[in-house]
C-alpha positions in Angstrom: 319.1 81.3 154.5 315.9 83.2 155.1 314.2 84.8 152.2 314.5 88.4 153.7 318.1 87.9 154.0 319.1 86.5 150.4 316.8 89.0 148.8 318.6 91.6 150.8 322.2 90.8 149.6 320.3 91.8 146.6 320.2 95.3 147.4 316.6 94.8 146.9 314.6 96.8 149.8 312.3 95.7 152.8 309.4 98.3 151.4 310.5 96.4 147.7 310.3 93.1 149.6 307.0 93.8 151.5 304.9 95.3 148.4 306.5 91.8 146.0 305.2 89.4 148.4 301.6 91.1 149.2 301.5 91.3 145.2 302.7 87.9 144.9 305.6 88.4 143.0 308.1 86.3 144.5 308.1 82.7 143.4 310.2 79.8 145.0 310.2 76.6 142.9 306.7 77.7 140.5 304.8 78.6 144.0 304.2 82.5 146.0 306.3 82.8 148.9 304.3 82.8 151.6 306.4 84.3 154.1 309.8 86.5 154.1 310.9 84.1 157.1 310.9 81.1 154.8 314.3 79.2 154.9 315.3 79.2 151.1 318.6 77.4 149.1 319.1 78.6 145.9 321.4 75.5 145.0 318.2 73.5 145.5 314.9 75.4 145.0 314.4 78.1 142.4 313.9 81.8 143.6 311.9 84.2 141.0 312.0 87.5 142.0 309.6 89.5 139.9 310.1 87.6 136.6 314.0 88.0 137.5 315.9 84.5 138.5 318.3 85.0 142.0 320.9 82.5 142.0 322.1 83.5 145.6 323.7 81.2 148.0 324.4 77.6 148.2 324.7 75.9 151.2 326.8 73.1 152.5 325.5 69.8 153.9 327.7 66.9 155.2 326.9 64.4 156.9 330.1 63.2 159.6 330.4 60.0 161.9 331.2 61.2 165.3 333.9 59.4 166.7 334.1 58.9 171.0 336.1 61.6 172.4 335.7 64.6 169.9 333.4 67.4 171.4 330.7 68.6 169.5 332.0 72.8 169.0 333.7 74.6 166.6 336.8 75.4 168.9 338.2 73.9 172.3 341.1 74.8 174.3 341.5 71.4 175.3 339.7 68.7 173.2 339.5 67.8 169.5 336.2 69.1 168.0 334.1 68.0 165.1 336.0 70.9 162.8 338.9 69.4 163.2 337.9 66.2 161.3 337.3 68.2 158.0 339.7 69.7 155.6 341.2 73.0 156.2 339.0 74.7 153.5 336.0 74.0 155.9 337.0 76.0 158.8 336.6 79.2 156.9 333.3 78.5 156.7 330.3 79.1 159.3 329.2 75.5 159.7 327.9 74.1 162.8 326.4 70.8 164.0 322.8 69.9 164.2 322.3 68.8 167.3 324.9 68.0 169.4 326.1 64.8 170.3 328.3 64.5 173.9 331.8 63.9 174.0 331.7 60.1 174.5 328.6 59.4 172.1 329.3 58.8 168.6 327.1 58.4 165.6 324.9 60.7 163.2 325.8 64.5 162.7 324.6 67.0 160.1 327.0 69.7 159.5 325.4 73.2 157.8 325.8 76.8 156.9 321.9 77.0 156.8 321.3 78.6 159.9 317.6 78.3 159.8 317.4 74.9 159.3 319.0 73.9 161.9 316.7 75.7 164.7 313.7 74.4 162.5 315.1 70.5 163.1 315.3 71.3 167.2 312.0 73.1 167.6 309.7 70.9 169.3 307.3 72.0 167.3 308.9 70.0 164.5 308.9 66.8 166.5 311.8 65.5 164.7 312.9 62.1 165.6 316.2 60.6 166.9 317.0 57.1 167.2 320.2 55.8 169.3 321.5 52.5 169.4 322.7 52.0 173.3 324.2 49.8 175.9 323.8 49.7 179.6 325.5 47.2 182.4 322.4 45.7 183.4 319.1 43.9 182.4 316.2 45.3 180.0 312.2 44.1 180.5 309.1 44.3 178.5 308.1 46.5 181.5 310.8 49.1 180.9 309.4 49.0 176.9 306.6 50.6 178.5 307.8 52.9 180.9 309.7 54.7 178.4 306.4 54.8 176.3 304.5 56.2 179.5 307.3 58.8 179.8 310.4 58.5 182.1 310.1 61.0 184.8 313.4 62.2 186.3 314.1 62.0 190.2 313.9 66.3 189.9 310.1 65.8 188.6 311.2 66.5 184.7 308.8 64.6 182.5 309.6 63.2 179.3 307.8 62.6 176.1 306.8 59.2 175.5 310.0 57.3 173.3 310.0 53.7 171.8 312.5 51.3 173.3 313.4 47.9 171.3 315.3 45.3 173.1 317.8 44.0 171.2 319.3 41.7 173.9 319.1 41.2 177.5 321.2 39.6 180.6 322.0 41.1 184.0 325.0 42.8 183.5 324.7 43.6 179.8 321.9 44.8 177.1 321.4 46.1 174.1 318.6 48.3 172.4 317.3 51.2 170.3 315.6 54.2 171.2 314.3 56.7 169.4 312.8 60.1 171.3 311.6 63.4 169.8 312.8 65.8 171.8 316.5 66.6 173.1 316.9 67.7 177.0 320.3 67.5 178.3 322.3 64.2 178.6 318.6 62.5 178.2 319.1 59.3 177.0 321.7 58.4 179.4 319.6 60.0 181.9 316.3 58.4 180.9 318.4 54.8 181.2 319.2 55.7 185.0 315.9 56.3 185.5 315.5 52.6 185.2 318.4 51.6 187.4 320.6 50.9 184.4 323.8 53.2 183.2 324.7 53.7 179.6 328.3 52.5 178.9 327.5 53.1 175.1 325.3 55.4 173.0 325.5 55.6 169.0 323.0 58.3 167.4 322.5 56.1 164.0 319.3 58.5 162.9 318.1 61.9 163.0 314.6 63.0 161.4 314.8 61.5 157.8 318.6 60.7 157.7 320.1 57.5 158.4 324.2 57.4 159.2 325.8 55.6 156.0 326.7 52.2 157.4 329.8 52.5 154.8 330.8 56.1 156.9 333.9 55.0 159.0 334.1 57.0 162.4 336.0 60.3 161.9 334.8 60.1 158.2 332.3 62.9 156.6 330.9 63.3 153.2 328.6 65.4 151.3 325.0 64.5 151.0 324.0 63.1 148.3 320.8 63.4 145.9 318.5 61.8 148.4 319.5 63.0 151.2 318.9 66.2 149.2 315.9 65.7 148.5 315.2 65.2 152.5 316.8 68.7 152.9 314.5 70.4 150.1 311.3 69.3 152.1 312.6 70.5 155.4 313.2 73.7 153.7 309.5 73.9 152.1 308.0 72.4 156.0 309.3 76.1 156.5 307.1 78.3 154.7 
């Protein structure tokens, strides 16, 4: 949540806001807030609001396993969604997916409350990475390794950021690799694949930034974060001051 708004459920004022910060009166774990806009957890960083503790909000984090065939929305008219996968008491709540994953692609999702923190983790600026494991029906060369670190260029002229491709394994009608990109335009990996004269018939998301999808995580299965993965949420939250 940004700092502006927790302070503000408060019933502390913008002028009251303003005049702490310029005097350096607001403190978020032992250091001045450098910004109002800062993204800010009370359940994991401590807020100090002249000498007075706010205990605020705490935010949810969960981490699901995408199974094919769920859409990546709160609500369909047609098609089981990634809400419908948690318990009951969850749909009360305003979470939402980082990052969406399409309807047949399966993997890594973060769910959140923290609004914020999910538009810092898409912003280019950020450069967060996202490694997929895929499958196409045809061969994979050292050649296309480099292509796809030159940066695939679509047939309508769209140019891609350079990605890393690992072959896994290789034969003419099947292969199987990683590949990790930074950025996230529509339907690009399966898109960047084409590019190549190869189609995906399978795509996994098995990492996104600093999380890694729990091996242990059947598909359809979610769970709370736990202390390490944390820990990876704290430092996104300070990358936003």
């Amino acid at each position: 949540m940004r700092l502006d708004k927790l302070l503000a459920q408060e019933k502390i004022s913008r002028k009251a806001m303003k005049q702490a910060l310029l005097k350096k009166e607001i403190f978020i774990d032992g250091k001045a807030a450098s910004s109002l806009a800062q993204n800010i957890d009370t359940g994991l960083q401590q807020l100090v609001f002249q000498g007075r503790q706010i205990q605020g909000y705490e935010h949810i984090y969960l981490m699901l396993h995408k199974p094919n065939g769920v859409v990546t929305a709160r609500k369909d008219k047609e098609l089981p969604t990634v809400m419908d996968l948690l318990p009951k008491h969850f749909q009360s709540e305003q979470l939402y997916a980082i990052g969406r994953l399409d309807r047949d692609t399966t993997g890594l999702l973060i769910l959140t409350d923290n609004g914020p923190l999910g538009f810092q983790l898409l912003h280019p600026q950020y450069h967060v990475d996202k490694t997929y494991q895929v499958e196409v029906n045809g061969p994979l060369t050292p050649n296309h390794i480099q292509e796809f670190k030159d940066g695939i260029v679509f047939l309508d002229g769209t140019v891609c950021k350079p990605a890393q491709l690992e072959i896994l394994a290789s034969s003419p009608s099947h292969s199987r690799a990683t590949i990790t990109i930074s950025e996230g335009k529509f339907h690009q990996v399966k898109k960047m694949f084409l590019s190549v004269g190869v189609k995906v018939t399978a795509l996994k998301r098995v990492q996104f930034g600093d999380f890694l999808l729990d091996p242990d995580l059947a598909e359809g299965q979610y769970r709370h974060l736990n202390q390490e993965e944390l820990k990876i949420i704290k430092n996104y939250l300070e990358k936003s001051e």
